[in-house]
GUPAKOL-472931 format. One record per residue (C-alpha): x, y negated, z negated; residue in three letters. Coordinates in steps of 0.2 Angstrom, whole numbers, padded with zeros to 4 digits, always signed. Layout:
XYZAla/...
end
This chain:
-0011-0036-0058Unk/-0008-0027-0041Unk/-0022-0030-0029Unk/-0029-0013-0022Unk/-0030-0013-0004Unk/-0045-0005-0003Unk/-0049+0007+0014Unk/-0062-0005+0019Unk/-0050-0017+0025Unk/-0049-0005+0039Unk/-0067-0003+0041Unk/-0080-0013+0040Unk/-0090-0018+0055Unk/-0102-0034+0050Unk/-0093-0038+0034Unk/-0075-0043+0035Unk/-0058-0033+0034Unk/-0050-0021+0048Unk/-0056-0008+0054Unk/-0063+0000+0070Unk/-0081+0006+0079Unk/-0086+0019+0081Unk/-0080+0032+0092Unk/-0093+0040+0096Unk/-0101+0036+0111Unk/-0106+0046+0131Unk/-0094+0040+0145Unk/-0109+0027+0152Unk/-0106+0024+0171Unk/-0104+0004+0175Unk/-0121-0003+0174Unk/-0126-0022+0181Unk/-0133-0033+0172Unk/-0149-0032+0179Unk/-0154-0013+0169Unk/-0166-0014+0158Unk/-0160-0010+0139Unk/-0170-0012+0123Unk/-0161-0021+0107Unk/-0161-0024+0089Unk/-0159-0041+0085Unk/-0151-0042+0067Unk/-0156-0060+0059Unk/-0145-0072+0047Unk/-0159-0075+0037Unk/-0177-0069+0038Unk/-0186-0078+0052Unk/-0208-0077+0050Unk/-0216-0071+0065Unk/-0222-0086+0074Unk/-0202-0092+0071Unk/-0199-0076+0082Unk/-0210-0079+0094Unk/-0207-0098+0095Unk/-0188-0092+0100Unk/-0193-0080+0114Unk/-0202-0094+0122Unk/-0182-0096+0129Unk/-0181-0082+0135Unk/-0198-0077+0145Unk/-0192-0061+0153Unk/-0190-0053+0137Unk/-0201-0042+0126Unk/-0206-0043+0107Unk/-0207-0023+0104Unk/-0204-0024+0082Unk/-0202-0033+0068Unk/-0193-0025+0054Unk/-0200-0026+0038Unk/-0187-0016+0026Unk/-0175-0006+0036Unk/-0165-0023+0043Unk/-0168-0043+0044Unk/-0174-0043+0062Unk/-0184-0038+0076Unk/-0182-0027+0095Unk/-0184-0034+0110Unk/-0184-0026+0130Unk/-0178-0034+0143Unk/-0165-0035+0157Unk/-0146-0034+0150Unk/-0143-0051+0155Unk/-0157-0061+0146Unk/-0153-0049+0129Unk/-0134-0054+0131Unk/-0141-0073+0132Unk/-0151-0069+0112Unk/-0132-0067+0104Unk/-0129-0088+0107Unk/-0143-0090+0097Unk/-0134-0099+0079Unk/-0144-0089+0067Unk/-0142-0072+0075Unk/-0130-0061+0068Unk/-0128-0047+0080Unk/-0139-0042+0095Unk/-0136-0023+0099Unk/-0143-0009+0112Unk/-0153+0004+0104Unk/-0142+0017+0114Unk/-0128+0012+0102Unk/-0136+0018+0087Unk/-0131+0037+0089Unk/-0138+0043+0070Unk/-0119+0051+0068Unk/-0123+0058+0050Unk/-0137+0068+0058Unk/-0121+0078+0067Unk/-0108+0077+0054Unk/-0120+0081+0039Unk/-0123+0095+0048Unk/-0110+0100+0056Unk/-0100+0106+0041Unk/-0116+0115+0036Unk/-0124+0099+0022Unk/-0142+0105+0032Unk/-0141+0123+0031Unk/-0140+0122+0012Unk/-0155+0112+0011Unk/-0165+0130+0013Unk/-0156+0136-0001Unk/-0162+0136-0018Unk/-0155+0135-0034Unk/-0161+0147-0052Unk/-0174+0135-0055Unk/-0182+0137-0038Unk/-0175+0121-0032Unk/-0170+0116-0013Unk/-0150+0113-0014Unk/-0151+0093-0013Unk/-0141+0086-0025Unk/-0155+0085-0037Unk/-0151+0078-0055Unk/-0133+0077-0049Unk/-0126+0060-0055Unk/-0114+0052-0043Unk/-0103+0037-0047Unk/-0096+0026-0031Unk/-0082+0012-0038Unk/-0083+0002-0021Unk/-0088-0014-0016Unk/-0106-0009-0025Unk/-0122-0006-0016Unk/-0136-0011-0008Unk/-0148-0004-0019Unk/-0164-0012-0011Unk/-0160-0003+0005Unk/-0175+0008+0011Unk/-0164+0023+0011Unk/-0154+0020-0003Unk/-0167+0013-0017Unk/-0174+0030-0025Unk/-0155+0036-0028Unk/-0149+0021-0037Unk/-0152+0021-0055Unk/-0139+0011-0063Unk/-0121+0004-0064Unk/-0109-0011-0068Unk/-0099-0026-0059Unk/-0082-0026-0067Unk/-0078-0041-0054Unk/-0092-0054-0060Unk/-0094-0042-0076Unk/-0112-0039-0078Unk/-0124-0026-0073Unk/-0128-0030-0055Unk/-0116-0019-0044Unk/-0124-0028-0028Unk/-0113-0027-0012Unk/-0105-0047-0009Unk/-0115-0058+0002Unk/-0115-0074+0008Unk/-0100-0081+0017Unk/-0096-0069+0034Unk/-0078-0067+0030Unk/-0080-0061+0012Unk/-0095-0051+0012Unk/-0095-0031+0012Unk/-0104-0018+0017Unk/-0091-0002+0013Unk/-0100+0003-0005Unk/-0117+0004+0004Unk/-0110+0015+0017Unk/-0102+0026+0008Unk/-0118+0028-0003Unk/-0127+0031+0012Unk/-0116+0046+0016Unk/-0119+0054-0001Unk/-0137+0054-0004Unk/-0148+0042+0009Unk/-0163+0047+0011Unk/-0172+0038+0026Unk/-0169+0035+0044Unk/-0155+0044+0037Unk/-0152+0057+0024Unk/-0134+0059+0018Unk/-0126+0078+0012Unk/-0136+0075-0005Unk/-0153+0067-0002Unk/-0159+0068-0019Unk/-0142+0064-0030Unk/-0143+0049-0042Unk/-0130+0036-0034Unk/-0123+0024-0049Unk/-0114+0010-0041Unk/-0097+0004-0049Unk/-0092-0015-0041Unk/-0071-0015-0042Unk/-0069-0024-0027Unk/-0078-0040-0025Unk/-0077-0051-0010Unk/-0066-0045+0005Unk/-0065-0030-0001Unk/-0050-0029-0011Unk/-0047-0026-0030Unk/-0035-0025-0044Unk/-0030-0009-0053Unk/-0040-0017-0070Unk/-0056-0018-0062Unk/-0053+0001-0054Unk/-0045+0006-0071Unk/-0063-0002-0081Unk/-0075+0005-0067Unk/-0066+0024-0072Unk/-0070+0020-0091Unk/-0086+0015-0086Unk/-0091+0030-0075Unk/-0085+0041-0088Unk/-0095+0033-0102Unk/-0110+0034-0091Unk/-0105+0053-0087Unk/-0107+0053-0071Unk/-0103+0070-0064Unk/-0094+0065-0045Unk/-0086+0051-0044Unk/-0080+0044-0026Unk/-0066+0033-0024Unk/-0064+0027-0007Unk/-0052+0015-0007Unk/-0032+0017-0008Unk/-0017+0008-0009Unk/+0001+0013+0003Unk/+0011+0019-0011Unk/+0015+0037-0013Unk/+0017+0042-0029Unk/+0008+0054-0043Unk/+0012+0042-0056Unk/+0000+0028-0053Unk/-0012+0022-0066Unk/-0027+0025-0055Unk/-0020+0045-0051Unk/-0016+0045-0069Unk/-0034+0040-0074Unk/-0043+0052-0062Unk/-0032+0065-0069Unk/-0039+0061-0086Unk/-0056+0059-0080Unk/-0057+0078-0072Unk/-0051+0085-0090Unk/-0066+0078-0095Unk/-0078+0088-0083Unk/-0081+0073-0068Unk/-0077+0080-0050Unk/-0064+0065-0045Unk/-0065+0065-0024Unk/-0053+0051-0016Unk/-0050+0045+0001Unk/-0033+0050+0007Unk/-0028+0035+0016Unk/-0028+0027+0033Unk/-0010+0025+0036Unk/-0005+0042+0048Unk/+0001+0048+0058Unk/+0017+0049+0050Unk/+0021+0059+0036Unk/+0023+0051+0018Unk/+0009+0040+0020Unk/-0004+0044+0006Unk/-0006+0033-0005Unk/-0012+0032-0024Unk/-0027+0039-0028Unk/-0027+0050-0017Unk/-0011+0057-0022Unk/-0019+0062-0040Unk/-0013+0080-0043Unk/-0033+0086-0050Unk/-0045+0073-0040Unk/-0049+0079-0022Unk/-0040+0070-0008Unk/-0049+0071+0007Unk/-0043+0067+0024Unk/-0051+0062+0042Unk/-0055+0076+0055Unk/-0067+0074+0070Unk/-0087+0077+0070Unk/-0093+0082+0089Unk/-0090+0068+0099Unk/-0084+0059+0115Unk/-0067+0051+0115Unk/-0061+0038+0126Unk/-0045+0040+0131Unk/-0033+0027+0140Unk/-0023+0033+0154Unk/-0007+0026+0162Unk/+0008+0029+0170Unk/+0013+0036+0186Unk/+0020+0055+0190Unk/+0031+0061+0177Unk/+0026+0046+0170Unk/+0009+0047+0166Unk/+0003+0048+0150Unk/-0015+0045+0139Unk/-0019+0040+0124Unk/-0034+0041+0112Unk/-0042+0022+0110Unk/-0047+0018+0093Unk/-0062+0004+0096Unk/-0060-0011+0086Unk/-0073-0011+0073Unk/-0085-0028+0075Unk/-0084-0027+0096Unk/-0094-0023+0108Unk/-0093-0003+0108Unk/-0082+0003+0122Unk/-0092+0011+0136Unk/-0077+0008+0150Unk/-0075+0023+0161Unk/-0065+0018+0176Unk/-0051+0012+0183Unk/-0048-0005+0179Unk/-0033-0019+0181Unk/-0023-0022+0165Unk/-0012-0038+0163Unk/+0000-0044+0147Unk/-0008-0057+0135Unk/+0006-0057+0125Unk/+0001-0061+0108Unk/-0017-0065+0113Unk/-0015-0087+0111Unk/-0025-0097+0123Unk/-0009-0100+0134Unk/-0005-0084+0136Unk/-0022-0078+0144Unk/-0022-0088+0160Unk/-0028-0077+0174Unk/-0035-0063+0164Unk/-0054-0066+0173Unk/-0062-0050+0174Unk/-0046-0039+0167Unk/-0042-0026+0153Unk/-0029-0038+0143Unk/-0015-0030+0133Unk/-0012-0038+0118Unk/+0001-0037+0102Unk/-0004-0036+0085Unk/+0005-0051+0075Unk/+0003-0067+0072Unk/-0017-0070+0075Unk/-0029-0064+0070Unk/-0039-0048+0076Unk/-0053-0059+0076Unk/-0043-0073+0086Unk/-0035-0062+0097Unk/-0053-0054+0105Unk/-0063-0073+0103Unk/-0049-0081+0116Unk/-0048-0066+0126Unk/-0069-0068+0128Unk/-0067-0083+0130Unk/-0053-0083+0144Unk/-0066-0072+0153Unk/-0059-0054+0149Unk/-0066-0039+0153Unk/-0061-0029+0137Unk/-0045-0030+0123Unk/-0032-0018+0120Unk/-0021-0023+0105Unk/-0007-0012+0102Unk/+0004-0011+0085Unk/+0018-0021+0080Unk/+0024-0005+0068Unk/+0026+0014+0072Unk/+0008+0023+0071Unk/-0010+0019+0075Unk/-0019+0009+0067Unk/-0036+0004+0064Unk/-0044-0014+0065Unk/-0060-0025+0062Unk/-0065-0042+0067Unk/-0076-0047+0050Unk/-0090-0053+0062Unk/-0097-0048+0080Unk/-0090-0054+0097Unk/-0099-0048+0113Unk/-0080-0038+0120Unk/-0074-0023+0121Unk/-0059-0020+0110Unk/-0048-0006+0104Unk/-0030-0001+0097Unk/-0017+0010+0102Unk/+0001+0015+0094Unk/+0015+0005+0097Unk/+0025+0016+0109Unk/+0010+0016+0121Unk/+0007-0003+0120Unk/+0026-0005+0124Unk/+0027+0006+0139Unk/+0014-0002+0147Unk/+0018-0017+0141Unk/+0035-0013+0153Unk/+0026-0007+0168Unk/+0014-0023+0168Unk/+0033-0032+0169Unk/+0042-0020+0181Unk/+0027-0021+0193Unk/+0025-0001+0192Unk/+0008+0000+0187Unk/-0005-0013+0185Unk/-0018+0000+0186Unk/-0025+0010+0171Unk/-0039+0023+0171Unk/-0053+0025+0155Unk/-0061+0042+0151Unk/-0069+0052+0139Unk/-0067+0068+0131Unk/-0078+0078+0120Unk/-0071+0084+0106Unk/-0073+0092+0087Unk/-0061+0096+0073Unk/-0046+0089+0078Unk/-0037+0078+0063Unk/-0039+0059+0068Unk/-0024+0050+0071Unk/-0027+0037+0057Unk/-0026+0049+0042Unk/-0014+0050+0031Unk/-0002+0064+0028Unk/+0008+0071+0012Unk/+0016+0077+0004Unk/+0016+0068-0012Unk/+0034+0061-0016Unk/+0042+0066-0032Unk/+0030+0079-0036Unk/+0029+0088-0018Unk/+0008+0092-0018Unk/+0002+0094-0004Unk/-0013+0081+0000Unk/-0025+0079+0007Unk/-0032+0095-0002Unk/-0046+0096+0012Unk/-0051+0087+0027Unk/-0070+0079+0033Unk/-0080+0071+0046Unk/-0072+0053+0046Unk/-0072+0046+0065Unk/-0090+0036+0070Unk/-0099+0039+0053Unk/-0118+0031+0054Unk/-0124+0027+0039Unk/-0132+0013+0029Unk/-0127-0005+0025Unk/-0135-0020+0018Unk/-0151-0024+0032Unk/-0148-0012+0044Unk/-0134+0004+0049Unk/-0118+0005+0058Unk/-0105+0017+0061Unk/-0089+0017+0054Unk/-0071+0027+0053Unk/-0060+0032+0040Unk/-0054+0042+0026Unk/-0066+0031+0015Unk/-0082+0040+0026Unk/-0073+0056+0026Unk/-0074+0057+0005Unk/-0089+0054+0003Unk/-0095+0067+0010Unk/-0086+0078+0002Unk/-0093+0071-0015Unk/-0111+0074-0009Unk/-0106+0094-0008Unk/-0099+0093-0024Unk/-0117+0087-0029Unk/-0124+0101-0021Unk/-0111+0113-0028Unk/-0116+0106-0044Unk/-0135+0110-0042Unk/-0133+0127-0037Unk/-0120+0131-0051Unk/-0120+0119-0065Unk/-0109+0128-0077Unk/-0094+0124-0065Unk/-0079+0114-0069Unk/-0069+0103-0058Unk/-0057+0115-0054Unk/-0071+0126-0049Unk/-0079+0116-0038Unk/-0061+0111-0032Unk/-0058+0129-0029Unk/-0074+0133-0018Unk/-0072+0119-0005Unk/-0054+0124-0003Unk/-0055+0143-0001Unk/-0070+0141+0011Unk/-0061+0127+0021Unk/-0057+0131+0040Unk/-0038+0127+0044Unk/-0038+0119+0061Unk/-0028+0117+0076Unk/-0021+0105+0087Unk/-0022+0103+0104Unk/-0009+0113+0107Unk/-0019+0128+0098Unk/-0006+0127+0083Unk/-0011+0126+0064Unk/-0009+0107+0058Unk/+0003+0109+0044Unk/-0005+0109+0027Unk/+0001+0091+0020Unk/-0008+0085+0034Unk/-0024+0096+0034Unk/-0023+0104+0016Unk/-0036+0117+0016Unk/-0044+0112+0030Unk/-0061+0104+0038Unk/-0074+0106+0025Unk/-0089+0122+0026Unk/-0103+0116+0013Unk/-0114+0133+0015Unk/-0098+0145+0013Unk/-0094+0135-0001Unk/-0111+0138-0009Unk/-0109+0157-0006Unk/-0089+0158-0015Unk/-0087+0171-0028Unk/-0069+0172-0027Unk/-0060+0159-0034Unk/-0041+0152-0035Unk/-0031+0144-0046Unk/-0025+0131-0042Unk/-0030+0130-0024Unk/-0014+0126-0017Unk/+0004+0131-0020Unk/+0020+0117-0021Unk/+0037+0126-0026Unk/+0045+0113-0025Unk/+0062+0108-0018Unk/+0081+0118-0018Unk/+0091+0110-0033Unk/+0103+0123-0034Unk/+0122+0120-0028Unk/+0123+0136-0022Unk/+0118+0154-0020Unk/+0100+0160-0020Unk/+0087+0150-0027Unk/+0069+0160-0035Unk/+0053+0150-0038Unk/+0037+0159-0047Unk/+0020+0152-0046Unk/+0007+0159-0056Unk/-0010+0160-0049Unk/-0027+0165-0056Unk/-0041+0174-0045Unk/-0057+0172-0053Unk/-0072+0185-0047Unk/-0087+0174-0049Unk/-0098+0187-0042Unk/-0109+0201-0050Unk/-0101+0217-0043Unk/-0082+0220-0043Unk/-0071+0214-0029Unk/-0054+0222-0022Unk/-0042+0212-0014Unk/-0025+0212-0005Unk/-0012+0200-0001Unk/-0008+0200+0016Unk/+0010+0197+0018Unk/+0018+0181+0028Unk/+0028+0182+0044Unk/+0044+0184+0039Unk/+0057+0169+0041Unk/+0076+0167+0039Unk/+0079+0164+0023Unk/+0063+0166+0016Unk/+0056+0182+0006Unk/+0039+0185-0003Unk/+0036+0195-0020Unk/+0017+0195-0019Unk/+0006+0209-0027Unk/-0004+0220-0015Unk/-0018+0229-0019Unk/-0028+0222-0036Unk/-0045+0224-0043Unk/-0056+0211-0052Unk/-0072+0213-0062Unk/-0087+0201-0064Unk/-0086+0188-0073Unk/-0065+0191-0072Unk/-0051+0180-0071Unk/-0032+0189-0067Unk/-0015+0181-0069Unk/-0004+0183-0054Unk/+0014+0180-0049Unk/+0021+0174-0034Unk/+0039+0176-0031Unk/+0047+0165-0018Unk/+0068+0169-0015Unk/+0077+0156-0004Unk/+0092+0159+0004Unk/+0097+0141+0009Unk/+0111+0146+0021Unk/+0099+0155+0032Unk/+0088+0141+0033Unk/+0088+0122+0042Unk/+0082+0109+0031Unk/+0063+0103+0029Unk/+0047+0107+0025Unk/+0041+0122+0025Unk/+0023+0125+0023Unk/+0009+0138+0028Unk/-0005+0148+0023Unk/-0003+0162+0010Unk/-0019+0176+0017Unk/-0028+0185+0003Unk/-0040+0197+0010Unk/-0059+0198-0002Unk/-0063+0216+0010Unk/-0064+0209+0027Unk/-0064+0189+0023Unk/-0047+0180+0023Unk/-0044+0167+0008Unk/-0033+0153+0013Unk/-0020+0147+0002Unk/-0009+0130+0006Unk/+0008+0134+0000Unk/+0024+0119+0004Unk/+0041+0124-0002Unk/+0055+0108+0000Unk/+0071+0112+0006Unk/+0086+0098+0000Unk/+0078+0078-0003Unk/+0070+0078+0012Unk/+0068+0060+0026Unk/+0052+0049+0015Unk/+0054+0032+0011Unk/+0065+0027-0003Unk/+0056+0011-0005Unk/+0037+0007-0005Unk/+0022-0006-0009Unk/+0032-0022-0011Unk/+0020-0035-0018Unk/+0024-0053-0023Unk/+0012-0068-0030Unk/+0009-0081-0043Unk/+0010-0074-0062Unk/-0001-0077-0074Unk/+0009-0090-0080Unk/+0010-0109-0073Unk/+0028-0110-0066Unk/+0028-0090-0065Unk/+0029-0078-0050Unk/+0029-0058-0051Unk/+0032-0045-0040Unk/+0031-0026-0039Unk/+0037-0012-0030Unk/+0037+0007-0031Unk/+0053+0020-0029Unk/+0049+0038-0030Unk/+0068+0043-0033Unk/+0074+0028-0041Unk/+0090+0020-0033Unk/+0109+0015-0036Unk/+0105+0000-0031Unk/+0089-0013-0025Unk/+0087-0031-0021Unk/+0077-0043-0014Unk/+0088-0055-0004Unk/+0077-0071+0004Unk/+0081-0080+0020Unk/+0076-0094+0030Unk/+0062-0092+0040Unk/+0068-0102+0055Unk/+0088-0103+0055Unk/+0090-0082+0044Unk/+0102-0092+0034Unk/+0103-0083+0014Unk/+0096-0091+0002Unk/+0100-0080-0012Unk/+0092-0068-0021Unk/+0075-0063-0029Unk/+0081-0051-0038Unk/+0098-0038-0039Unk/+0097-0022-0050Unk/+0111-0006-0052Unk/+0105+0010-0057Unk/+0084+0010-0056Unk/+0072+0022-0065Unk/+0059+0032-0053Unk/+0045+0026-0053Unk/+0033+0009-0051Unk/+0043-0009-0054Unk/+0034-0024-0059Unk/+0046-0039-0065Unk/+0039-0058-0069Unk/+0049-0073-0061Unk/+0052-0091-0067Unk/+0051-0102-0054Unk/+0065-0112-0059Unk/+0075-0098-0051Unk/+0068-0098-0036Unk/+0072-0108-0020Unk/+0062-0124-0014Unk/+0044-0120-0009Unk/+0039-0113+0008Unk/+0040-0098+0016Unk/+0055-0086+0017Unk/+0059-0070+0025Unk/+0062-0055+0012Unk/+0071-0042+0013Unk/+0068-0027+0001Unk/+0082-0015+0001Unk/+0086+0002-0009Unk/+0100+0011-0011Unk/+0103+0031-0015Unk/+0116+0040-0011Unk/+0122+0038+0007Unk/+0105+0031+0010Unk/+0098+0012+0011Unk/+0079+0009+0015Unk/+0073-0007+0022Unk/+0056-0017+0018Unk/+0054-0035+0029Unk/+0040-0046+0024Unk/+0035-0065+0022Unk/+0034-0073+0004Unk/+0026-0087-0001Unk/+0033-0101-0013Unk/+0023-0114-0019Unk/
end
């Protein structure tokens, strides 16, 4: 069965997997290492007081200040930087951190997109808007349920990876346990040091992805039945594969599970900038996808180049490093891949360092250890990209896109600029790099529907907090104001729900003051207290017409839509019509009434005239005016098969068989021809063949292999090909044969 590459492997922070720190953080001026700083010392295992004490005898100059009994495993000390940097060599310590890094970042998101305002609300039975009664499933790595914050909201779940009824995060072996599930409980419904969007929600705790953090569609696919059976009424899904497609098993099963009245909220991916990149479930046409935008924060940004040349670009701190707190101008030199023999001479430097090869966690280790002052890795692959080190090393380190990375990669070489410049910008509400973008292929929807805080998320984890970044942080806040939503109106279905958040979102802009598009925003940045207030309601909440397929002549797409007045006086409304495009003309209604309690069916005409228009996507926002108050809805119309991948999420291992191997692969549009053609690794000579097929369906392949028909055992090159039309797409990878 595929393994599901959960989010997580982008995020985590004192587990394992990639992903980055958080971002947000003040521009700290360069301090020596004589300042005095206060710590938390988080513990491998408990340690009894006098153990502590006994310890510090080391290390006079610093001061017992606490020791935690049930928010972490540990204790704070105060002391000058230099004798707390010393605690961290200590073998059974697992991180030492400044207090000043703990910024409680949910106590600005949460209320940022209005999760505390509501809490003044109350609900027909006189009850604050909290989540109260509100049953929220969480198919994750499980939870933490002992943790201080977390232990009155658990009240139940499964393990479908060990199979019992102990849904407890993985623990033990640094490289293999978790933390995500916790965190993204945190988010929902802590109640503590933090409180999460829904303090009082009832979290059940699904376990689909056991250690490391990945899982297979069975275990995701049992911990759905299992929610359902349960009836849970949210259900959060952060986690995600790279393939784009609606026809997944995991869409399909959230689809189900919303026609049977559970509010289905999914992380949208991690993948972006690029278009094309959301991946199943978050390209499931009833669950809500939710993408990644900005909480108020400050930024670092890398600045390089001279003149004409100068450029900046947004540093996305490695997740497991020291937090980045650079703001000057430092030198930078090329470590290449980041091996031992290639970080001579980087003493007291900013070393720029490729992905590939080694590992994240190798790459920072032998930079430390070569006496670096911080890490830059940049991508091996178009994009940003996030990135963890599974355990904590005392560095700075952060990512940039490739094009960057290779640029200054050329000026270290051509000697035009060994200089680089660190600041900080505040910011809010700006769509972070990392998430993904739609459309979905084949279907055209536009996802993410709507977009939340995701960028240097504090919340809860097994011992202790952290921040973390990604879509995976952005959903589940979203499925803590479905639980509010749910409080206050309990009657409401799915779509309902749905339909609130997405005609109250706020469309935002980029930095150059225009609208993101909508497959890259949907409905825009979530607004919990608007939501709460809706009484007009759309159906569905976002329009796709699809793509040309006639010949010829002019092409006419209707969409019905249907405006419900959930409020208790009548409501008038008017479309307001769109700016008018070549090629393009609207039929829309103008002026309509709806009563209380009233739903109306209405038709939207769209006309195309193809030889007035270039090819692309077209998207925007249709207006429809409640009195003074502007309803936003997405609408995406494709114009001829438009540039997304032909071939996606190529996987090969062992079958299930002795002797067996098995491999699968998605293609949205089918092809004319695919195959998988194997090479050697060190002289590219061909081998042969994996696999040749003529004329392919659309859709998700999985074919098993004997091994009798495969080459020797070792490692091959692979190349994955697809053919439609004029067109060929490539996939390279390694394969392994045993």
């Amino acid at each position: 069965m595929k393994k599901l590459i959960c989010l997580i492997s982008f995020l985590l922070v004192l587990g394992n997997g990639s992903g980055f720190a958080a971002i947000h953080v003040p521009p700290l001026p360069k301090v020596s290492e004589l300042t005095h700083t206060t710590a938390v010392v988080i513990l491998k295992d408990p340690m009894k007081k006098e153990q502590i004490e006994q310890v510090l005898k080391k290390y006079p100059k610093l001061k017992l200040r606490t020791i935690y009994k049930h928010a972490i495993t540990g204790f704070s000390v105060s002391g000058k930087k230099r004798d707390v940097a010393k605690l961290q060599q200590e073998s059974f310590i697992q991180a030492v951190t400044e207090i000043a890094v703990y910024h409680a970042a949910l106590d600005e998101s949460v209320p940022f997109i209005g999760g505390d305002q509501v809490r003044g609300i109350y609900d027909s039975r006189k009850q604050r808007i909290t989540g109260k009664g509100i049953k929220v499933g969480v198919i994750d790595t499980g939870i933490d349920y002992t943790h201080p914050d977390l232990k009155h909201a658990y009240k139940g779940g499964k393990d479908l990876v060990d199979h019992d009824n102990d849904p407890m995060e993985t623990k033990g072996n640094a490289e293999l346990a978790t933390i995500h599930g916790t965190h993204v409980a945190g988010i929902i419904a802590a109640n503590g040091k933090v409180k999460g969007v829904a303090p009082e929600a009832e979290i059940y705790a699904y376990r689909a992805l056991g250690p490391g953090g990945a899982g297979d569609t069975e275990q995701v696919l049992l911990a759905i039945d299992a929610a359902i059976e349960d009836g849970v009424d949210v259900l959060n899904l952060s986690l995600g594969n790279e393939v784009n497609g609606p026809d997944l098993p995991i869409s399909l099963a959230l689809n189900k599970a919303v026609g049977q009245g559970i509010v289905a909220v999914t992380s949208n991916g991690n993948s972006g900038p690029a278009v094309w990149t959301v991946g199943s479930p978050g390209t499931s046409e009833k669950a809500i996808s939710v993408g990644a935008s900005t909480p108020p924060m400050n930024v670092p940004y890398l600045i390089y180049g001279l003149g004409v040349e100068k450029r900046e670009v947004s540093l996305l701190p490695v997740q497991g490093a020291k937090e980045w707190s650079i703001a000057s101008s430092e030198n930078i030199v090329d470590g290449g891949l980041g091996e031992r023999k290639e970080l001579k001479g980087v003493q007291g430097k900013i070393v720029l360092i490729q992905r590939g090869k080694l590992s994240f966690l190798d790459k920072v280790k032998n930079a430390k250890k070569a006496g670096a002052k911080a890490v830059v890795i940049f991508n091996n692959t178009k994009g940003s990209f996030t990135a963890g080190l599974g355990k904590n090393v005392n560095l700075p380190a952060a990512t940039i896109p490739k094009k960057d990375g290779e640029r200054i990669k050329r000026m270290i070489a051509n000697k035009e600029g060994r200089t680089v410049r660190f600041v900080y910008r505040k910011e809010q509400d700006r769509l972070a790099d990392f998430s993904s973008r739609g459309p979905v292929t084949v279907s055209w929807d536009i996802k993410p529907d709507i977009l939340a805080p995701g960028v240097g998320i504090y919340s809860t984890i097994p011992n202790g907090y952290t921040k973390l970044a990604g879509t995976s942080m952005s959903a589940p806040h979203v499925a803590g104001a479905c639980a509010l939503l749910l409080q206050a109106h309990p009657n409401w279905t799915p779509d309902q729900i749905k339909s609130a958040l997405m005609t109250t979102a706020k469309p935002l802009k980029n930095k150059s003051q225009d609208w993101y598009h909508t497959f890259e925003q949907g409905a825009g940045r979530l607004q919990i207290a608007e939501a709460l207030k809706a009484d007009t309601l759309l159906y569905p909440s976002s329009l796709s017409f699809g793509m040309y397929t006639r010949k010829e002549g002019i092409d006419e797409h209707q969409e019905e839509i249907v405006v419900e007045n959930t409020g208790p006086t009548e409501q008038h409304y008017s479309f307001r019509m769109p700016l008018k495009e070549p090629g393009i003309t609207w039929n829309m209604p103008t002026i309509f009434t709806v009563q209380p309690g009233e739903k109306k069916k209405l038709i939207i005409g769209l006309q195309i005239n193809p030889s007035e228009m270039k090819k692309g996507v077209y998207d925007g926002y249709l207006t429809l005016m409640e009195g003074t108050r502007e309803i936003n809805l997405p609408f995406l119309y494709v114009k001829e098969e438009p540039d997304y991948p032909r071939i996606m999420g190529f996987e090969f291992g062992q079958g299930d068989k002795i002797g067996t191997y098995r491999y699968e692969m998605y293609l949205p549009r089918g092809a004319d021809e695919f195959g998988i053609a194997l090479y050697d690794v060190d002289s590219l000579a061909f081998v042969g063949f994996l696999d040749w097929k003529k004329t392919v369906s659309p859709g998700l392949i999985k074919r098993e292999v004997k091994g009798k028909k495969l080459p020797p055992s070792g490692i091959y090159k692979a190349i994955i090909f697809a053919k439609k039309g004029t067109r060929e797409d490539r996939i390279e990878t390694m394969i392994h044969i045993d």
